[in-house]
VOGU-3710 file (C-alpha; in Angstrom, 3 decimals, decimal comma):
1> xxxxxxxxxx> 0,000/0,000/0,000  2,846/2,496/1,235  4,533/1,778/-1,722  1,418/2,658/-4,261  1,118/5,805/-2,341  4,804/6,573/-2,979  4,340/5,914/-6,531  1,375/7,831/-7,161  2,760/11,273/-5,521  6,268/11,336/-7,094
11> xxxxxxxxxx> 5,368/12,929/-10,209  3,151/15,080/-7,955  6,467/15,899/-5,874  8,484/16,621/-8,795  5,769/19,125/-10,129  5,886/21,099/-6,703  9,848/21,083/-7,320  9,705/22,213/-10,324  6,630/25,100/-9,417  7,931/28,773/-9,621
21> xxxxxxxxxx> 6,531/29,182/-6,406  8,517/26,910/-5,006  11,744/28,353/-6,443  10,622/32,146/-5,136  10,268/30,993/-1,899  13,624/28,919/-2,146  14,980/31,845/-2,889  13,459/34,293/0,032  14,454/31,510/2,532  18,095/30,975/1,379
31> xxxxxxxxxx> 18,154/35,138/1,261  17,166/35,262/4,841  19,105/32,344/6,258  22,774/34,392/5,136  21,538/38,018/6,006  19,348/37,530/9,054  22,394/38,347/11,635  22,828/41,794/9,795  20,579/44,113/11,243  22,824/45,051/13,670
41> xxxxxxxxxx> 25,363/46,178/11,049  26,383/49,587/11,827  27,058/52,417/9,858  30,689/52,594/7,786  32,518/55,237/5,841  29,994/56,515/3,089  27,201/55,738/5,562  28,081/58,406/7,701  28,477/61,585/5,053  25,447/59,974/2,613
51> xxxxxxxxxx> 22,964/59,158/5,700  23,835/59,647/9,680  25,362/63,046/8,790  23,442/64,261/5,801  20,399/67,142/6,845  19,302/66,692/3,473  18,133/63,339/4,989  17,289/63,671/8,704  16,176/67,243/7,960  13,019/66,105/6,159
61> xxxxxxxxxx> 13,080/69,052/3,809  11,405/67,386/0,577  12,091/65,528/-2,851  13,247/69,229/-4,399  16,018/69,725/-1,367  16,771/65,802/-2,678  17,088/66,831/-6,473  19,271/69,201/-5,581  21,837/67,454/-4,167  22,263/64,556/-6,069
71> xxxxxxxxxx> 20,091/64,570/-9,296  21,503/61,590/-10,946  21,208/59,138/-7,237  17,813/60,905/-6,934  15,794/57,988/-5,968  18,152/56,068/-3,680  18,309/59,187/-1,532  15,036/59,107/-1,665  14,991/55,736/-0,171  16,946/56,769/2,665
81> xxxxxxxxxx> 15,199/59,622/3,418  11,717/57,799/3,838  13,506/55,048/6,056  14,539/58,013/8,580  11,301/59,418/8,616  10,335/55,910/9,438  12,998/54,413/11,348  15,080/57,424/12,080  18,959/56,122/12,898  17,753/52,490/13,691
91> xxxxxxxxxx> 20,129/50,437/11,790  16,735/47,343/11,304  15,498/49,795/9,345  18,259/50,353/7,187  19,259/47,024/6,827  15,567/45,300/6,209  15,053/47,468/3,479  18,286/46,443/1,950  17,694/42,627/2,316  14,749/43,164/0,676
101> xxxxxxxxxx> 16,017/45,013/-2,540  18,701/41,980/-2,872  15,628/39,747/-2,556  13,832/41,489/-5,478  16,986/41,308/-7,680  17,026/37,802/-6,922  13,703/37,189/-7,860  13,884/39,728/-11,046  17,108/37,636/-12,049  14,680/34,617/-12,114
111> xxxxxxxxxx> 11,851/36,293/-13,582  14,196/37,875/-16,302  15,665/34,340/-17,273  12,802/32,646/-16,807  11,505/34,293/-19,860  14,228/34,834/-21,327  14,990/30,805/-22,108  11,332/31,265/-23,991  12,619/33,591/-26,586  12,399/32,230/-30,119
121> xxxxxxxxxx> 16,229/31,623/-30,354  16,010/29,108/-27,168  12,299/27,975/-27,187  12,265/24,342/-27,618  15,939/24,215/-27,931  16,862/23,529/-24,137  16,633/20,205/-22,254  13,816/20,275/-19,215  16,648/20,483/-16,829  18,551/23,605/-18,022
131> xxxxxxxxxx> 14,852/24,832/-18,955  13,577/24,477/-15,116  17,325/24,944/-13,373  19,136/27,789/-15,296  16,727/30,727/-14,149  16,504/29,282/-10,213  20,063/28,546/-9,803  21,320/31,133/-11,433  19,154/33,134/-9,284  20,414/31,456/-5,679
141> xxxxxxxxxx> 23,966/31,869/-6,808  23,378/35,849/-7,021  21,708/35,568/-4,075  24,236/33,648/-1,729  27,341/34,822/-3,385  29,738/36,131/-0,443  30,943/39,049/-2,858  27,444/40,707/-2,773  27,568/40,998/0,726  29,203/44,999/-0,047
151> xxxxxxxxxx> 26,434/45,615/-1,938  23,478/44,396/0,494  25,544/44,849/4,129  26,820/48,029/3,628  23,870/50,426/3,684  24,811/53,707/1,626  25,605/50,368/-1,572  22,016/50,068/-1,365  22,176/52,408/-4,426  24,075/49,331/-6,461
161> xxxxxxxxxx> 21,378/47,506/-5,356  18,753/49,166/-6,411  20,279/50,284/-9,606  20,451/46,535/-10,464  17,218/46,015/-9,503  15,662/48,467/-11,953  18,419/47,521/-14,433  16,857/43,771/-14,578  13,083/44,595/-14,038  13,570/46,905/-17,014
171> xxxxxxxxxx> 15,129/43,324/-19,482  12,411/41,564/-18,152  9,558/44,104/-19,024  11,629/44,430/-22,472  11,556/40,433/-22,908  8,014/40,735/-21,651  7,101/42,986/-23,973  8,233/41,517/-26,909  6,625/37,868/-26,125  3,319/39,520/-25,771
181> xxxxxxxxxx> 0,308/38,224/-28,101  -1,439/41,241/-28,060  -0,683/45,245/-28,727  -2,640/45,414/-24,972  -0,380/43,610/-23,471  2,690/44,524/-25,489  1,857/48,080/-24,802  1,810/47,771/-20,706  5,110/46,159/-20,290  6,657/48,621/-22,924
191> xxxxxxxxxx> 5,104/50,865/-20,268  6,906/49,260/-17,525  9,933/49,364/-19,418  10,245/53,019/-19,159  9,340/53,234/-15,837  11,885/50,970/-14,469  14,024/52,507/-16,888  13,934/55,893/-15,587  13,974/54,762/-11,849  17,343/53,108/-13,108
201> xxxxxxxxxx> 18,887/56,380/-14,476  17,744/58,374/-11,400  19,428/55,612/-9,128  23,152/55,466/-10,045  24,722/56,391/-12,979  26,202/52,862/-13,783  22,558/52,090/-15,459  23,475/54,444/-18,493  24,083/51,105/-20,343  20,591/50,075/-20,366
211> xxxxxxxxxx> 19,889/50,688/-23,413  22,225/48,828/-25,138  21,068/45,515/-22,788  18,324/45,881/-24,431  20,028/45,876/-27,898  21,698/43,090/-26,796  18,739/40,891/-25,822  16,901/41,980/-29,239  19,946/40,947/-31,470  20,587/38,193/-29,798
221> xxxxxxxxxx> 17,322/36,428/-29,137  14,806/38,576/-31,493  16,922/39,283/-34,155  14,829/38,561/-37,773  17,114/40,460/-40,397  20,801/42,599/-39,736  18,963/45,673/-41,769  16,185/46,238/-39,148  18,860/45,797/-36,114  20,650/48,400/-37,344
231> xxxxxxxxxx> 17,658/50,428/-38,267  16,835/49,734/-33,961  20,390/50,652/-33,401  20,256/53,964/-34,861  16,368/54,565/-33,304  18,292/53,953/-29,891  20,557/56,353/-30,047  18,508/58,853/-31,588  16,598/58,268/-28,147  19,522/58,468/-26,180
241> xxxxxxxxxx> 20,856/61,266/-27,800  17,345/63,399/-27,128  17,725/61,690/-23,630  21,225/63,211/-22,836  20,098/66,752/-23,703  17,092/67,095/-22,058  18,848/65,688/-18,971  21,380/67,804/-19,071  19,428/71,249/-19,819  17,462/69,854/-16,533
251> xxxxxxxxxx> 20,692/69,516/-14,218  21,856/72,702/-15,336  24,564/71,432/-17,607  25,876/72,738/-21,166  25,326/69,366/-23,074  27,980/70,869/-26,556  30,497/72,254/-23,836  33,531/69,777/-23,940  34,898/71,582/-20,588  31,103/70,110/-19,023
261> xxxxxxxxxx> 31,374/66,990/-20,420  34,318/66,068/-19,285  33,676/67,341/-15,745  29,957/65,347/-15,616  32,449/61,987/-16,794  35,148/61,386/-14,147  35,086/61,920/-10,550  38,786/62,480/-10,075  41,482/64,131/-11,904  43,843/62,992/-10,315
271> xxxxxxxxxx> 43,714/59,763/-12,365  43,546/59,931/-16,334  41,397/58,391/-18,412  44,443/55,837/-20,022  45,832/55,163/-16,913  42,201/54,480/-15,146  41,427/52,093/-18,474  44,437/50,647/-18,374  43,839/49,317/-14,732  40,674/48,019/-14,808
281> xxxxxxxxxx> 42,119/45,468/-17,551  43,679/44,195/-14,616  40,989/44,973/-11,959  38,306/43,285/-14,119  39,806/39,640/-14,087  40,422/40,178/-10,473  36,521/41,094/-10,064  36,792/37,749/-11,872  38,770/35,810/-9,705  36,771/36,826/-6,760
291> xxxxxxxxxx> 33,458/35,461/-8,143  34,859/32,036/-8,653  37,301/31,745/-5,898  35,798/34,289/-3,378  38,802/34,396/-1,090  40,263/37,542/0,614  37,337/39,954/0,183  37,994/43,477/1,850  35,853/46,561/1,958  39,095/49,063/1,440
301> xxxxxxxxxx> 41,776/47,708/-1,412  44,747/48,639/-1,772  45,858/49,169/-5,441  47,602/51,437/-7,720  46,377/52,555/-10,806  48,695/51,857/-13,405  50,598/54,396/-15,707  49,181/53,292/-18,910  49,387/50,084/-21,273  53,228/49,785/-21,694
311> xxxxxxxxxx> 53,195/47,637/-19,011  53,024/43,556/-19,950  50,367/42,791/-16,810  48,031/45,067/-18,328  48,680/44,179/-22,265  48,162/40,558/-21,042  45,185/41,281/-19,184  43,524/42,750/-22,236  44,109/40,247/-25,075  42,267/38,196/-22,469
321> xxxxxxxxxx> 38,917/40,616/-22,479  39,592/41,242/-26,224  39,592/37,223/-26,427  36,296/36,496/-24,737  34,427/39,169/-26,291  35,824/37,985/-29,729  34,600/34,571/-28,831  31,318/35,782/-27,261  30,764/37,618/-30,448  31,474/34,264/-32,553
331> xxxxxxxxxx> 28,758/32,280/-30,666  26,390/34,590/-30,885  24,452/32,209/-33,306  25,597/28,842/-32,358  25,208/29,387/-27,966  23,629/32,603/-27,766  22,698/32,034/-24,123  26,561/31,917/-23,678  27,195/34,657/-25,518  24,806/36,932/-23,632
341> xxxxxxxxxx> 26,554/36,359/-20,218  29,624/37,157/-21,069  28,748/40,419/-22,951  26,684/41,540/-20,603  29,272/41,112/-17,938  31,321/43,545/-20,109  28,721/45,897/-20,805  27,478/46,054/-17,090  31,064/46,822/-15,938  31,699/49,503/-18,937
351> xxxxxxxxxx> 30,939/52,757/-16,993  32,863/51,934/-13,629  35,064/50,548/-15,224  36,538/52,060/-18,597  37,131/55,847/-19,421  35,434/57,278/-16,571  38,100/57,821/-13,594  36,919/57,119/-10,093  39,123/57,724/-7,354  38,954/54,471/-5,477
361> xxxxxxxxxx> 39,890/52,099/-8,860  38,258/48,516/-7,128  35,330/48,185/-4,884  33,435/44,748/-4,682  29,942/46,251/-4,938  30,809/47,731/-8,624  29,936/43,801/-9,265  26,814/42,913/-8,122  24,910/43,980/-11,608  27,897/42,357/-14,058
371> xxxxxxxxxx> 27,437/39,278/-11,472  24,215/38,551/-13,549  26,086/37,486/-16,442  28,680/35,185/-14,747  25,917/33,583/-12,480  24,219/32,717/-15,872  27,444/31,279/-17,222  27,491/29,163/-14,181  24,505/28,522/-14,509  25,079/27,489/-18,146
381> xxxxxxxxxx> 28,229/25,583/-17,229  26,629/22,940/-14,682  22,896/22,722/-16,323  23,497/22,616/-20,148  27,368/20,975/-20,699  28,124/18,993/-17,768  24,714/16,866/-17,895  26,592/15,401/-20,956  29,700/14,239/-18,322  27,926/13,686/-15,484
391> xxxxxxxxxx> 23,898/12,279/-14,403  21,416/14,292/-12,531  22,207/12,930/-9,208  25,797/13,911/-9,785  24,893/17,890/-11,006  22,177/18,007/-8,216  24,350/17,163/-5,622  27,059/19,507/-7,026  25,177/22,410/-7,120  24,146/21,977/-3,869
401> xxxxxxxxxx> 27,581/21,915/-2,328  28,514/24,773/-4,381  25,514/27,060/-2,901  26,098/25,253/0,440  30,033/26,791/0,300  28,796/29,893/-0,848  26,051/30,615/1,755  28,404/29,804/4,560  31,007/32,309/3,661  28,451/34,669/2,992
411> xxxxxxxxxx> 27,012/34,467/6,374  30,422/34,555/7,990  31,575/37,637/6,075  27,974/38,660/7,105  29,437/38,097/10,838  32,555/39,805/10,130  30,412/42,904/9,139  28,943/42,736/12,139  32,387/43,678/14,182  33,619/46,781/13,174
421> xxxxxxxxxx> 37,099/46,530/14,743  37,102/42,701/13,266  36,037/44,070/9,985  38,752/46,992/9,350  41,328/44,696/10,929  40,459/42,196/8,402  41,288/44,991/6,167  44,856/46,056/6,715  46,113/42,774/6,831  44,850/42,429/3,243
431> xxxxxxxxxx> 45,562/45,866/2,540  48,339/47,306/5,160  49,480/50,034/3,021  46,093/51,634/2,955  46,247/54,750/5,365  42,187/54,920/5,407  41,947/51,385/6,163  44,483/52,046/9,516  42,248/55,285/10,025  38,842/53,646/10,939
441> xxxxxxxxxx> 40,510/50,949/12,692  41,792/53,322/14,615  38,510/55,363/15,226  36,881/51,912/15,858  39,458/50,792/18,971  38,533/54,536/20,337  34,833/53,430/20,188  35,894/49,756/21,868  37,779/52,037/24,358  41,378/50,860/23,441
451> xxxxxxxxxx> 43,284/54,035/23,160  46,581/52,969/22,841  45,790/50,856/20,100  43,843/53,511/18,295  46,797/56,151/18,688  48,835/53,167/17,015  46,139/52,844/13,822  46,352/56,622/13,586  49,812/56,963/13,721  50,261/54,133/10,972
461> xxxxxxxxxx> 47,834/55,735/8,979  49,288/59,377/9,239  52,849/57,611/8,461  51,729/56,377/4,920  49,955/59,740/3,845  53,212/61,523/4,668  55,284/58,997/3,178  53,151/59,554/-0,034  54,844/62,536/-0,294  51,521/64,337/-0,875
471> xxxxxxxxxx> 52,132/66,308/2,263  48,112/66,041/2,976  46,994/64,483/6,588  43,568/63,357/6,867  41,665/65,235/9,426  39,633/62,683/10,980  42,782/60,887/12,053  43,814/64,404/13,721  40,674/64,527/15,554  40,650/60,913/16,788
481> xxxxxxxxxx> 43,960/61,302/17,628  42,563/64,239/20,029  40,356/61,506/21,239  42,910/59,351/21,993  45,109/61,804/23,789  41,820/62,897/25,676  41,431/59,176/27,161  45,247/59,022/27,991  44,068/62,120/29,834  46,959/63,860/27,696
491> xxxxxxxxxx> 44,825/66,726/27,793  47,866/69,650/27,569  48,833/67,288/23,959  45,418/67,102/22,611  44,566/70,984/22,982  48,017/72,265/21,510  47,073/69,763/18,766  43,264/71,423/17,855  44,569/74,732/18,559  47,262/73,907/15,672
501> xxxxxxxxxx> 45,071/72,458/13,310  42,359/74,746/13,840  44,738/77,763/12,485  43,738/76,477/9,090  40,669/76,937/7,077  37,941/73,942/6,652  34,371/73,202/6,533  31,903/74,146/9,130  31,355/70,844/9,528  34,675/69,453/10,098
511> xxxxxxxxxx> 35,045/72,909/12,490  32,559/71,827/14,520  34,074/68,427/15,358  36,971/69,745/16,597  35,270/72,036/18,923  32,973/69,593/19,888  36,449/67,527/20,839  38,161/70,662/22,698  34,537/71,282/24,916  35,163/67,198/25,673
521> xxxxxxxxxx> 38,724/68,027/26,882  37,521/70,799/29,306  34,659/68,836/30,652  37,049/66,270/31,596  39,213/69,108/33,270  36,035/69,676/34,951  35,959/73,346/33,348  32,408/74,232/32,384  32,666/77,139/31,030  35,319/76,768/28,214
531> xxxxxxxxxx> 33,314/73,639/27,831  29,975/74,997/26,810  31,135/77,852/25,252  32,762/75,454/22,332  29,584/73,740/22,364  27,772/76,429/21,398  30,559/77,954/19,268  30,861/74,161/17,758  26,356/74,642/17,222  26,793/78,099/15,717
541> xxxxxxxxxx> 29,564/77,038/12,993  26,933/73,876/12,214  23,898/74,512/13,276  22,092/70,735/12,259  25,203/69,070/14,592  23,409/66,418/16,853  26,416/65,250/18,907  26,814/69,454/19,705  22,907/69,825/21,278  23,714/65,949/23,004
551> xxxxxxxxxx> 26,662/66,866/24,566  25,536/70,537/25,499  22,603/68,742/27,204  25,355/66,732/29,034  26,759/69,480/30,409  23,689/71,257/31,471  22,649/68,401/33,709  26,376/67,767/34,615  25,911/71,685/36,324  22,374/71,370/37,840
561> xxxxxxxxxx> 20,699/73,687/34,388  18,250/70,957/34,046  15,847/72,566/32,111  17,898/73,559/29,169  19,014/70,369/29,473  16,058/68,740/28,806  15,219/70,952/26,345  18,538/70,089/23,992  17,682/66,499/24,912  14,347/66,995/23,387
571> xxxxxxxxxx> 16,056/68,918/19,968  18,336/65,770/19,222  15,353/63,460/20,110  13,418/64,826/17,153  16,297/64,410/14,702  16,882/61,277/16,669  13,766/59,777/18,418  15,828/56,090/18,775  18,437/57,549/20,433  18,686/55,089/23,190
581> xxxxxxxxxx> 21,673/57,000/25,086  19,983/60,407/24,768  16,816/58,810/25,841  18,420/57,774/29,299  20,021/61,251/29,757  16,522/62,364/29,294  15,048/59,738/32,063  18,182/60,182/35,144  17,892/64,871/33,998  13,850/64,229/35,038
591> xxxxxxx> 14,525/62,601/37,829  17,485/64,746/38,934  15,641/67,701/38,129  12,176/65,908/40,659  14,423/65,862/43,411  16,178/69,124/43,240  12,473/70,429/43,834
//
């Protein structure tokens, strides 16, 4: 009887198994098992000038204030804007809202293949197994992959994320689009196409390449005759021609000035175009390298650009890209699922990495939309050619071990993000020549209250900015090595050091750090009045500085002022409402204040 039963519900079973729903949900629950530890995470470098220090955020001053200061990241500021007039500073917040972006890409990677394999150069050309297994692993490999944890983890990267995600929902409502049976149909997703193509512009600027996706995916998989491609060719840039100039009359730019164009396309000069293209030959393959052997990922790299292509690393390192796309571009007829990963990797990586020079030459998050392309080749790899080696019991059971692998190194880097002084000195010993790396280790041991070993950090750090010879010093190390010498109660050291640095001229932002530092200096000499009048001096230069009201407050119900205290409690509370340390000053000021009456 049992054995009937078993009979009659296997090809029941194998239905479920192979049900999109069931892969979604696969997906959602794998998602959450790696990234569940990370709400904790707490805010790093970027985070701190693009978020926790931004009034353009906390200040709740509208979508215009937004557009103003950042018009081409427009949306993703957005984003972070409505999570602090939801969750304020609370890093859940944050974080939930990025899990569940990477869970949408996840899902839009699916979707997006999913139809894709249904296109008339694949339909009824794949074997069941690569027809069920390509879009759902393909999809859990993105998701689990440790070197998306940048991307997902750290919160201001959110904007890769999302970027991606409206880079993919766009392909999908273009592949949508074009399978449609009716001009109803075909006309909504052409709809949605534009949508999610303009969120993607106003997200990052890496998405300016969407276009030519889409070229891709119609001359590879729609592709009738080479005369109306080309006709579609020229119709696209016609559009993104018309594009380019009514975006740039609406930022304000001079779209025939060669002096604005080539500010709007690098972010440094201090790197030129040859010598930035010339390194990401090299950086590319290491991007590379990473995905398949994920071994020795740091937030902070250390790594020179190179002076140009007389050099034999980077001549070698571009007959290789010049070899794959050469071969992609061969098989464009005879494995045109192939050929689509690879140039797509390419084409997702062309604005970060080609002619446009960015001051920091390799950062793992520039990855996670190219990732799409080498998760497909994966994909492609174990689903379509080693089924001819191997049997399904075999490739089942060695894809498993593969996400297996992957999710547990995700969730430990996931635990390593999770320990900032773990984290950074993860970092140095990959990347020891790095001064910023050795800077927020250092302000990290001052926040674990290890002074010595923070004046150690900072004085490493300082060492390999002078020995650059550039003569500059950042000024963050300067003011946590005031900290430092503050703890060491080297107070006479730490105020002969402000009062130096202070001589010169800097932002009222970076002003008002430093005097927030000296007012810490005298309240630990126990003298109030040099004390608050910094604070207030320190509240004057800035006038949206939290930690200035918070530690005024301090001081007023360190001298018995209790209402003003309360009162400067209540100002950072409003910026601040989960302020759990300002909300206990509040509770012990009330109750000192009760029982001085």
């Amino acid at each position: 009887m049992s054995q009937t039963q078993t009979t009659a519900t296997t090809p029941e079973f194998k239905k479920y198994l192979s049900s999109p729903l069931f892969h979604l949900l696969l997906i959602a629950i794998a998602i959450v098992a790696v990234y569940f530890h990370t709400l904790d995470v707490p805010f790093y470098m970027d985070d701190f000038s693009s978020i926790r220090e931004n009034p353009v955020i906390y200040l709740g001053q509208g979508l215009e204030t937004i557009w103003h200061y950042a018009p081409p990241r427009v949306v993703g500021y957005l984003s972070f804007a409505l999570n602090y007039q939801v969750h304020q500073f609370g890093l859940t917040g944050y974080h939930l809202v990025n899990i569940f972006i990477h869970l949408l890409v996840s899902l839009a990677i699916y979707g997006f293949l999913h139809r894709l394999l249904r296109t008339p150069r694949l339909q009824d050309k794949l074997p069941p197994l690569a027809l069920i297994g390509i879009p759902v692993f393909a999809a859990l490999l993105f998701a689990l992959h440790p070197l998306h944890t940048q991307a997902v983890t750290y919160i201001v990267q959110r904007l890769a994320a999302m970027a991606a995600l409206f880079y993919i929902l766009t392909m999908l409502a273009f592949v949508q689009a074009r399978l449609a049976n009716s001009i109803t149909q075909r006309s909504l997703w052409i709809g949605f196409c534009l949508l999610f193509a303009a969120l993607a512009f106003f997200t990052k600027q890496n998405t300016a390449t969407l276009p030519f996706a889409l070229l891709l995916i119609e001359g590879i998989f729609f592709r009738e005759t080479l005369k109306r491609f080309l006709i579609e060719i020229a119709l696209v840039l016609l559009a993104l021609l018309s594009l380019w100039l009514i975006l740039a009359y609406g930022f304000e730019y001079r779209p025939f000035s060669l002096e604005a164009m080539q500010a709007m396309s690098r972010e440094t000069t201090s790197i030129s175009r040859m010598e930035y293209l010339a390194t990401q030959t090299t950086v590319i393959w290491h991007y590379v390298k990473l995905f398949f052997i994920p071994v020795g990922l740091h937030i902070d790299y250390d790594l020179i650009a190179l002076t140009g292509f007389a050099n034999a690393k980077v001549v070698a390192a571009l007959l290789g890209h010049v070899a794959m796309i050469g071969m992609a571009l061969w098989l464009m007829r005879k494995m045109p699922l192939l050929a689509f990963a690879i140039l797509f990797y390419y084409l997702a990586h062309s604005v970060e990495s080609s002619l446009i020079p960015i001051r920091d030459v390799v950062f793992e998050h520039r990855t996670y939309l190219p990732d799409l392309g080498l998760s497909l080749l994966v994909a492609i790899v174990l689903l379509l050619w080693l089924p001819r080696l191997l049997d399904r019991q075999a490739i089942t059971i060695l894809g498993l071990v593969l996400l297996v692998l992957f999710a547990m190194q995700t969730w430990q880097r996931n635990e390593t993000w999770r320990n900032p002084v773990a984290l950074w000195h993860d970092n140095v010993k990959h990347a020891p020549n790095k001064a910023r790396g050795w800077s927020i280790l250092g302000k990290h041991y001052l926040q674990t209250q290890q002074p010595k070993l923070a004046m150690q950090s900072l004085q490493r750090s300082m060492q390999i900015q002078q020995a650059s010879g550039k003569g500059i010093i950042n000024t963050v190390d300067v003011i946590n090595l005031i900290v430092a010498l503050k703890h060491l109660e080297r107070y006479d050291e730490a105020l002969k050091l402000t009062k130096d640095v202070m001589a010169y001229p800097m932002p009222p932002l970076l002003r008002s750090k430093f005097l927030i530092n000296r007012a810490n200096i005298y309240f630990a000499r126990k003298d109030y009045p040099r004390a608050e009048n910094n604070l207030r001096h320190a509240i004057k230069t800035y006038p949206n500085s939290i930690t200035a009201r918070a530690n005024l407050a301090s001081l007023m119900g360190s001298t018995g002022r209790f209402d003003e205290a309360e009162k400067l409690y209540n100002e950072v509370l409003v910026l601040d409402p989960d302020n759990a340390v300002t909300q206990d000053n509040l509770k012990k000021v009330r109750a000192l204040r009760q029982q001085s009456q």
